[in-house]
C-alpha positions in Angstrom: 0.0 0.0 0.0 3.2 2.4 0.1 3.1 3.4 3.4 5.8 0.5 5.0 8.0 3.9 5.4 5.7 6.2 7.6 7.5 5.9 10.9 6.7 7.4 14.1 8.2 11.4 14.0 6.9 11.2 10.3 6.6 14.5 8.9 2.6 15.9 8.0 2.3 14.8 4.5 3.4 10.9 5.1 1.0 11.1 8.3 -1.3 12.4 5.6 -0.6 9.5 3.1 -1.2 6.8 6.0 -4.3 8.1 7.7 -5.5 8.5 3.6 -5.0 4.6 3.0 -6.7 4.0 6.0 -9.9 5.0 5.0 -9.6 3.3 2.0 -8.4 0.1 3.0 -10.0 -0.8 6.4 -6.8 -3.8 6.9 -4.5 -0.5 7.8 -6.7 0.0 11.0 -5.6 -0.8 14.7 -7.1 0.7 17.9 -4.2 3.9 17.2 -5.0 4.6 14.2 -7.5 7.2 15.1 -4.4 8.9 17.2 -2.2 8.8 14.9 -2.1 12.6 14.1 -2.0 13.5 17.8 0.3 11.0 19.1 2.6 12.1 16.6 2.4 15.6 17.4 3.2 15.3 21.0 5.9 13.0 20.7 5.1 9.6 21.8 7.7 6.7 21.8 5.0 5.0 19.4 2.6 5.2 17.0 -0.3 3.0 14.7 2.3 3.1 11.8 4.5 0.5 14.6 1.7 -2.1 15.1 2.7 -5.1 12.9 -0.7 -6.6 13.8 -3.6 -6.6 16.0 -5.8 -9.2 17.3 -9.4 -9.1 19.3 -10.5 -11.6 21.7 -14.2 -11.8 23.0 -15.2 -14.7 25.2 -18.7 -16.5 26.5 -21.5 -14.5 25.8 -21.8 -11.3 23.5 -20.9 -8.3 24.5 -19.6 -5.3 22.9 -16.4 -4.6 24.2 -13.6 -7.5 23.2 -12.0 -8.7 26.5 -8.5 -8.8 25.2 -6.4 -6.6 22.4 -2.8 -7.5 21.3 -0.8 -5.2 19.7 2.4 -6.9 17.8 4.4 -4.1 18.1 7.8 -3.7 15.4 11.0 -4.9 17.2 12.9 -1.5 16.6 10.3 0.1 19.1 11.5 -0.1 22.9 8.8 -1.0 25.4 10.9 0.0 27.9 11.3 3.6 27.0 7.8 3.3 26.1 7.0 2.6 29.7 9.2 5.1 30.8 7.8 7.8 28.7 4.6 6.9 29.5 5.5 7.2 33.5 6.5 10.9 32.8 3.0 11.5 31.8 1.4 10.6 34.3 0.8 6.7 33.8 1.3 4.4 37.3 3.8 1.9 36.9 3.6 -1.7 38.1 6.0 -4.8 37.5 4.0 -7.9 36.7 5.3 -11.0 34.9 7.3 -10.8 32.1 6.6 -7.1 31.5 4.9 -3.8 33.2 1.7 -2.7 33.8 0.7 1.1 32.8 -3.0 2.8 34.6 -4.3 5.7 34.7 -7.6 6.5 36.1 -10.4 7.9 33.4 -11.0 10.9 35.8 -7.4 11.7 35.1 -7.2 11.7 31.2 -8.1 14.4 29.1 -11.8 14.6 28.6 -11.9 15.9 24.9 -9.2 13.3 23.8 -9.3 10.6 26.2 -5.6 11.2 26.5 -2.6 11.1 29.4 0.3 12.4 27.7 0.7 11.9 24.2 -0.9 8.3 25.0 -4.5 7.2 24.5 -6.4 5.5 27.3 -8.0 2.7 25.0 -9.3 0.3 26.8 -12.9 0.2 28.7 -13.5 0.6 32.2 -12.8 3.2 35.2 -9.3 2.2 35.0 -7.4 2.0 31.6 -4.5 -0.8 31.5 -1.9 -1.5 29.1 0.6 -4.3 29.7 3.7 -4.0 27.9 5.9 -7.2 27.4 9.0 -5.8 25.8 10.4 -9.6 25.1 7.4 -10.4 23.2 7.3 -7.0 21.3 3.4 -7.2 22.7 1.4 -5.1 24.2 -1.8 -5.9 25.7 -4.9 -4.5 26.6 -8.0 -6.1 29.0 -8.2 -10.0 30.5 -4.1 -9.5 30.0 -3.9 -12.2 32.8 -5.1 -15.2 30.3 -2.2 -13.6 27.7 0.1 -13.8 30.7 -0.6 -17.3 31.2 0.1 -18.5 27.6 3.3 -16.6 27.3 5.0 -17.8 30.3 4.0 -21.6 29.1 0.9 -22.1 31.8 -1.8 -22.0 29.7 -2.0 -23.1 25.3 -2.1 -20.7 23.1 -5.4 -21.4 20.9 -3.8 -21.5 17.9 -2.4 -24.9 19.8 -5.8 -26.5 19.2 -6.3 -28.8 16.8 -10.2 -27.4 15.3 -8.0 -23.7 15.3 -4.8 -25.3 13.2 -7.6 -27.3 10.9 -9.3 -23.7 10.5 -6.7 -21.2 9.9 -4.2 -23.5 7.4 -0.7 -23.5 8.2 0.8 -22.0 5.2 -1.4 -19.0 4.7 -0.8 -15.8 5.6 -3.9 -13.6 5.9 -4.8 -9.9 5.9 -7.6 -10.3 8.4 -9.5 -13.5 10.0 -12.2 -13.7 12.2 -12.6 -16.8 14.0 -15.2 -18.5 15.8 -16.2 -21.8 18.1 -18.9 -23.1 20.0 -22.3 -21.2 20.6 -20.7 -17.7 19.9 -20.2 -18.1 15.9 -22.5 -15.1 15.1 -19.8 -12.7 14.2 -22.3 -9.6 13.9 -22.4 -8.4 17.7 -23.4 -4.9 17.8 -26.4 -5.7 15.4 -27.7 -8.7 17.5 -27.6 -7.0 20.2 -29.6 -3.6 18.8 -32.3 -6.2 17.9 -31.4 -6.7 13.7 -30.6 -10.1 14.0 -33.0 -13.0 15.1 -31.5 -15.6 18.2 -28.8 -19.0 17.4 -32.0 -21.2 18.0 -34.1 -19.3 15.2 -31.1 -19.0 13.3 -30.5 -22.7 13.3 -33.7 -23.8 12.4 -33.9 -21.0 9.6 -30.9 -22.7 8.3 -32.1 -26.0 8.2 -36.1 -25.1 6.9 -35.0 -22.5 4.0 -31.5 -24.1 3.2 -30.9 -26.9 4.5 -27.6 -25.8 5.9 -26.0 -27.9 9.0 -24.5 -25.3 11.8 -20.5 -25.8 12.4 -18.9 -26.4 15.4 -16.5 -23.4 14.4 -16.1 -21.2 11.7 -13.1 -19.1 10.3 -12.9 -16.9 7.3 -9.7 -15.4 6.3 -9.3 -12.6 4.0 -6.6 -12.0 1.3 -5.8 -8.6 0.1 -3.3 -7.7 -2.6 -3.8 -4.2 -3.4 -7.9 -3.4 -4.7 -8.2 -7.2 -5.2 -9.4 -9.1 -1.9 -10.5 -12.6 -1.8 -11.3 -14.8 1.0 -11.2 -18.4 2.5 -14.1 -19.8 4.7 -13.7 -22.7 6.8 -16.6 -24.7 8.7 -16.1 -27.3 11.2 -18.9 -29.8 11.5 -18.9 -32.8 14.0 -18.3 -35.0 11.6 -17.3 -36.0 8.0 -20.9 -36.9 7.0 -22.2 -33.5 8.5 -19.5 -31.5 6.4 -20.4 -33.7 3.1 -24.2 -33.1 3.6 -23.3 -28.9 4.5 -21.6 -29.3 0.9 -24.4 -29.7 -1.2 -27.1 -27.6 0.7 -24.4 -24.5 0.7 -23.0 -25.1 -2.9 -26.5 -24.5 -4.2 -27.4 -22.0 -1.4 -24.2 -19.6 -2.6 -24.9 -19.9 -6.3 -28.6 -19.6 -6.9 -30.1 -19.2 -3.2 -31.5 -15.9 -1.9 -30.6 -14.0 1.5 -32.3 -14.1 4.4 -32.4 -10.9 5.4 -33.0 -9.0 1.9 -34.4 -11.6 -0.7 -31.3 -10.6 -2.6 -29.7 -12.9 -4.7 -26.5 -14.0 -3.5 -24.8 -14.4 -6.4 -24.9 -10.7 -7.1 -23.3 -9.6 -4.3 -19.8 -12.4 -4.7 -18.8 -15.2 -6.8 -17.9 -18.7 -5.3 -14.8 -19.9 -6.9 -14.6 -23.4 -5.1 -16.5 -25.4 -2.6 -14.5 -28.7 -0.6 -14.7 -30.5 1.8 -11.7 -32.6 3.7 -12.9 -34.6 6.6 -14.6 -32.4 8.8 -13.5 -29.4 7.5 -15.6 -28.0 4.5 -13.9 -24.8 2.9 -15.2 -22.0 0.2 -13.2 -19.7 -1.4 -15.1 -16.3 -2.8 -14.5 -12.9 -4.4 -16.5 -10.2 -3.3 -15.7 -7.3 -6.0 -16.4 -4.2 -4.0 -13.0 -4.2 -2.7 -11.3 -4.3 1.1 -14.2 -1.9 2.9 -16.9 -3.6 1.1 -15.3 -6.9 2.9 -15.3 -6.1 6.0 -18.9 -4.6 5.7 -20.1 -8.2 4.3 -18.1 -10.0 6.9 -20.1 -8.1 9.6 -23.2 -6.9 8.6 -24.4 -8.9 5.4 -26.2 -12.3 6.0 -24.6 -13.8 2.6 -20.8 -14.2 3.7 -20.2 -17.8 4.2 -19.4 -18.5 7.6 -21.5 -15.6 9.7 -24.9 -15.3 11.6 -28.0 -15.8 9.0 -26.2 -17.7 6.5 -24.5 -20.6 9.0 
């Protein structure tokens, strides 16, 4: 996207070039990327432009805040002086394992920019937190405890599980996945909960009465972006082989002539199925959506047609 050189301390116009991509190409965003400009300004140690990647983590039930952020920070940035710098603002230091914790109280930031220093108090609650683990080149913010536990070897890291490995592929390399198991595969959160979308039971027996579509175990859809281009890789877990065979057929006819749910559109305006397969349990569909990267994102979490999410399971 030709903005690998924007650096923290970047002058205006490459600030200007970054923050421009970023509204075209939703992939560029992380949780700093809306601070970019101010962060900059005022000096801070880093910057969105030093986030290599960014994961969210939600557990149990729905809810609209994640419980965890990562941040894989770049390994010229120091977390040390990060924490340091941060100190000098007017961030409380604590050591915890493997790494410091940073809090400030909300009373204490800037109300206009939610701010302590040239450093944005990002998480939610009355106290913000930010873990930083400088050997992992990680920071975290939330449940850091569970992220704790997996880096100093006490707990697996889900990636370790064997439905995750089967789901993700072990020689791709994504732009963006979301990823989903058990009873919270829906990936459209904010919309169930305002009321748009019906409950998992409905949504099941929707499934099976208009499609005839089995619901997976868990779900994964990874998207590939090379420049405009962006195509993307579904993955459904059933409980078994015959589950995933019989999914198959119902969902190969359901993608190329069915209708959505939601709008009576047909689905095969909106993207274009390019295979369909199925490998023991795992059943995976690969499909273009030709509106480009924002258009993806928008299907992947508020359109009922994307293979792997809420009405279409």
């Amino acid at each position: 996207m030709g903005i690998d050189d924007v650096e923290t301390g970047a002058g205006e116009e490459q600030v200007d070039r970054y923050l421009q991509e970023a509204v075209v190409n939703p992939f560029v965003h992380n949780d700093y990327t809306g601070y970019l400009r101010m962060m900059n300004a005022q000096g801070a140690t880093f910057t969105a432009s030093d986030v290599n990647w960014s994961a969210s983590v939600g557990f149990g039930s729905a809810t609209i805040a994640p419980s965890i952020e990562l941040f894989g920070m770049d390994a010229a940035i120091d977390l040390d002086r990060v924490a340091d710098d941060m100190v000098d603002a007017g961030w409380r230091d604590s050591e915890i394992e493997g790494g410091r914790l940073l809090e400030v109280n909300f009373t204490e930031v800037d109300r206009l920019t939610q701010m302590m220093g040239a450093y944005p108090a990002t998480s939610v609650g009355l106290t913000s937190e930010l873990v930083l683990l400088p050997d992992e080149h990680l920071m975290v913010t939330g449940d850091y405890e569970r992220v704790l536990d997996v880096v100093a070897g006490d707990s697996d890291s889900l990636r370790a599980a064997d439905d995750v490995g089967q789901l993700l592929g072990a020689d791709e390399d994504p732009e963006y996945v979301h990823l989903a198991r058990g009873g919270e595969i829906c990936a459209d959160i904010g919309s169930w909960l305002l009321g748009r979308r019906p409950s998992p039971d409905f949504l099941d027996e929707l499934r099976q009465e208009k499609a005839g579509l089995s619901t997976p175990t868990a779900a994964a859809s990874l998207v590939f972006a090379d420049g405009g281009k962006v195509t993307t890789t579904s993955r459904l877990l059933f409980a078994d082989e015959g589950a995933a065979v019989d999914d198959k057929q119902a969902r190969t006819t359901y993608l190329r002539v069915g209708e959505s749910f939601q709008t009576g559109e047909p689905i095969a305006d909106r993207l274009t199925v390019d295979s369909i397969s199925v490998e023991g349990r795992v059943e995976t569909i690969t499909y273009t959506l030709d509106q480009g990267p924002a258009a993806t994102v928008l299907a992947l979490y508020d359109e009922d047609f994307a293979p792997t999410f809420c009405l279409d399971l």
